[in-house]
Residue frames relative to the residue before (quaternion, step in Angstrom):
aa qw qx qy qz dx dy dz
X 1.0000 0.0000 0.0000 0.0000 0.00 0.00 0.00
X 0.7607 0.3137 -0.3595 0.4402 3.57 0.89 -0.42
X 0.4903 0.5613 -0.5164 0.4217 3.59 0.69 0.53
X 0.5842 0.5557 -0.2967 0.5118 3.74 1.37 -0.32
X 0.7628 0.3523 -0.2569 0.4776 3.44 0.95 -0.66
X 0.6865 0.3906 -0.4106 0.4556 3.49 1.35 -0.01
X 0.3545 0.6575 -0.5475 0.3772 3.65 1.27 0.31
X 0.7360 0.5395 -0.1136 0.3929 3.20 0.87 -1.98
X 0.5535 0.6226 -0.2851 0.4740 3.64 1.41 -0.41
X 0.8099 0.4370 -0.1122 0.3748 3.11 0.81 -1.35
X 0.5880 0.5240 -0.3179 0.5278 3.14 1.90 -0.09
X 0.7810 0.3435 -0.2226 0.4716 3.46 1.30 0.68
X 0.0736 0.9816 -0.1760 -0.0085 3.19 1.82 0.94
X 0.5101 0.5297 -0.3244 0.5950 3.32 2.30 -0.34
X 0.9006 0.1656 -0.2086 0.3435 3.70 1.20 0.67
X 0.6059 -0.6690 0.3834 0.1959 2.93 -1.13 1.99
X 0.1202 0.7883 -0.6007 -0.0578 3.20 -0.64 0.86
X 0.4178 -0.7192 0.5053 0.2300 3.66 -1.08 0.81
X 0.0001 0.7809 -0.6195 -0.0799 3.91 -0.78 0.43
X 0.2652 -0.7358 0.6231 -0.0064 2.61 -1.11 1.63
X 0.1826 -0.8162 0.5401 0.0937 3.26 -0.58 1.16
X 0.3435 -0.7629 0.4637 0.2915 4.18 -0.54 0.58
X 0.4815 -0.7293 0.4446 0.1962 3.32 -0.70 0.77
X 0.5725 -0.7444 0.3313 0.0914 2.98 -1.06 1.83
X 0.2362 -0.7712 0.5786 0.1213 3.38 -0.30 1.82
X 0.5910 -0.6527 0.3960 0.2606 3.02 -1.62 1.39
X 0.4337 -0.7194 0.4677 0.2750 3.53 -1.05 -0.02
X 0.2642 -0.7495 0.6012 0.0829 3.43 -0.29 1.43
X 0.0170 -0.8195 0.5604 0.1188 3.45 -1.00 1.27
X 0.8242 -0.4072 0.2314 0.3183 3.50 -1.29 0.62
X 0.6400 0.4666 -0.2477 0.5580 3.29 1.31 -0.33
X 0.8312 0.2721 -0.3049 0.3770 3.39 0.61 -0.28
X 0.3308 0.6758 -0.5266 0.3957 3.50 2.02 0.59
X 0.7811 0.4680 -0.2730 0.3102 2.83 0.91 -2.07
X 0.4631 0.5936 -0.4135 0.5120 4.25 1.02 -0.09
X 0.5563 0.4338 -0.4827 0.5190 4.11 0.93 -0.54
X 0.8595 0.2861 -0.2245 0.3591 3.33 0.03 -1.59
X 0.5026 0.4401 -0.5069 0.5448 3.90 0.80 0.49
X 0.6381 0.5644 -0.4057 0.3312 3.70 0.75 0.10
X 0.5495 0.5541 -0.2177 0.5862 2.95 1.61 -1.82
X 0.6393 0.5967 -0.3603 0.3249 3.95 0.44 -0.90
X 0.6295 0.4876 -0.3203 0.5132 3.18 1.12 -1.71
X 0.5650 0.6997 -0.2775 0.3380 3.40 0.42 -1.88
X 0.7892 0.1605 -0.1505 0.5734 4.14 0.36 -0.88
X 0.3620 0.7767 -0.3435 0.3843 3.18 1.36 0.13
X 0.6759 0.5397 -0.0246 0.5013 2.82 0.77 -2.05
X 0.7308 0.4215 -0.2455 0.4774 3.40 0.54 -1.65
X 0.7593 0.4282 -0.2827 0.4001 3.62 0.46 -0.21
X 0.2028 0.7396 -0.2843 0.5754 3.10 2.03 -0.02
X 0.8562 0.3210 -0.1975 0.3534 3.32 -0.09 -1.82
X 0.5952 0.5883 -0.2722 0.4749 3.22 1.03 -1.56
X 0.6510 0.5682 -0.3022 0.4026 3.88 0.42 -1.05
X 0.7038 0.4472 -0.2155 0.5082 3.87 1.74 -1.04
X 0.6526 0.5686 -0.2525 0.4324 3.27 1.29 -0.35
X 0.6093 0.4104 -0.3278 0.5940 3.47 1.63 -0.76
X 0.5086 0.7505 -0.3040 0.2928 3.60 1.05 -0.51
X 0.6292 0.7053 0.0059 0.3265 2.60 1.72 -1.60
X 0.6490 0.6205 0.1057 0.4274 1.95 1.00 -2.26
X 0.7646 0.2541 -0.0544 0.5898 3.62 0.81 -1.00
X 0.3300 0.5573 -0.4791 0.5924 3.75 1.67 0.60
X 0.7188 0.5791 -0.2440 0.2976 3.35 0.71 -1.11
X 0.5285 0.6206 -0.1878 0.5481 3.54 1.68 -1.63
X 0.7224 0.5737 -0.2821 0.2636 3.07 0.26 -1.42
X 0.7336 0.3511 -0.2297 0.5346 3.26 0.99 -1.62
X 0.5763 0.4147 -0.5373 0.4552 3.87 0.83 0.37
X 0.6494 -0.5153 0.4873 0.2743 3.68 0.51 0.22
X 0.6433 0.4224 -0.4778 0.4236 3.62 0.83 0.06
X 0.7293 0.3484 -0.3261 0.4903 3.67 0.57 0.29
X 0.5559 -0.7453 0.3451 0.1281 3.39 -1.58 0.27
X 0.4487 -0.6764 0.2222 0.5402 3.71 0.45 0.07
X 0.6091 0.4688 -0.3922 0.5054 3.41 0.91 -0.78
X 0.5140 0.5436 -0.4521 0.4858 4.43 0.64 0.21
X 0.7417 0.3801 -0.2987 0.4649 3.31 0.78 -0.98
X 0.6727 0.5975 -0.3476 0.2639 3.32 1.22 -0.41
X 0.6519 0.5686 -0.2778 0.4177 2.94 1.57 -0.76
X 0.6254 0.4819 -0.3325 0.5159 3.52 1.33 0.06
X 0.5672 0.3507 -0.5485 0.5044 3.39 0.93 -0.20
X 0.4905 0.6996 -0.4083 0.3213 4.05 0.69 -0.97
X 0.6684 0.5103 -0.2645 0.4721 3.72 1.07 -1.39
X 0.8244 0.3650 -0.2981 0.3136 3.63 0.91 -0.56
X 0.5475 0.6301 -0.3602 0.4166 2.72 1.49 -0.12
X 0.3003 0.6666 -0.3905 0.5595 3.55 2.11 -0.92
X 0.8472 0.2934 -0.2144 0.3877 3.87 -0.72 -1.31
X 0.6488 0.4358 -0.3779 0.4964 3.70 0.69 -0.74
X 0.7220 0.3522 -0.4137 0.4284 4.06 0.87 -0.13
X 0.4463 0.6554 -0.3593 0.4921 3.56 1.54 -0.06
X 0.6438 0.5161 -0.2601 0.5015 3.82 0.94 -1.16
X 0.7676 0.3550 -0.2946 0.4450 3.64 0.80 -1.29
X 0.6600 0.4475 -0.4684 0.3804 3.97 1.14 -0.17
X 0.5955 0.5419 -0.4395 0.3982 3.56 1.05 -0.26
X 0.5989 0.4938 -0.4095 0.4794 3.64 1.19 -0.56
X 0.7176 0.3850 -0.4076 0.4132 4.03 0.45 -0.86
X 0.5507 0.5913 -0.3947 0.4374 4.03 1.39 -0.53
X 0.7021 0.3974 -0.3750 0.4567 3.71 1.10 -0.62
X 0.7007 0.5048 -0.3250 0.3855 3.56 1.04 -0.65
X 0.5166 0.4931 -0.4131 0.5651 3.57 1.51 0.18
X 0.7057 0.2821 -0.3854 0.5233 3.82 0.42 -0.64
X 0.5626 0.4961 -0.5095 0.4215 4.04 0.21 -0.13
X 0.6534 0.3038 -0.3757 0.5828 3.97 0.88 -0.92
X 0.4367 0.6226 -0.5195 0.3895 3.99 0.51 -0.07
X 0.8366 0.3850 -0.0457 0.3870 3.41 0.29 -1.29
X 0.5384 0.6701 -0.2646 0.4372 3.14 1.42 -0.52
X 0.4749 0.6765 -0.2264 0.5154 3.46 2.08 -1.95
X 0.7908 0.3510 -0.2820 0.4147 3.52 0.27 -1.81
């Protein structure tokens, strides 16, 4: 490309011409998107995690006053146990694509 712009220069030698060249955007590779969005994943993961122990709690709490049933409390312990097996397949899916990528 710069043998094209000094052809094109030289056909105008009573003018200075400035080239601005744009600065070279880095290259984001597929492996290190797919680590953002297994982060962001874990990341609301987690946070729903927490919230899920607090209503747990929370309804650990009902329960032992008698205003709730066991099978209520169960379904909230059930939900964490839902998100804590969601967290560990996103962790064994990232540790297969990280040994994926490693291969290539």
């Amino acid at each position: 490309m710069a043998s094209t712009l000094d052809k094109f220069c030289s056909l105008f030698k009573s003018i200075d011409f400035i080239i601005k060249r744009e600065p070279v955007k880095p290259v984001i590779k597929e492996k290190k998107l797919e680590e953002q969005a297994v982060d962001k994943i874990l990341v609301e993961l987690n946070k729903a995690l927490s919230r899920a122990k607090t209503e747990f709690n929370a309804a650990k709490k009902i329960h032992k006053q008698g205003k709730m049933n066991a099978a209520e409390l169960f379904e909230f312990e059930m939900r964490m146990v839902e998100i804590r097996e969601q967290i560990n397949k996103v962790k064994e899916d990232s540790d297969e694509f990280g040994e994926l990528a490693e291969e290539e």
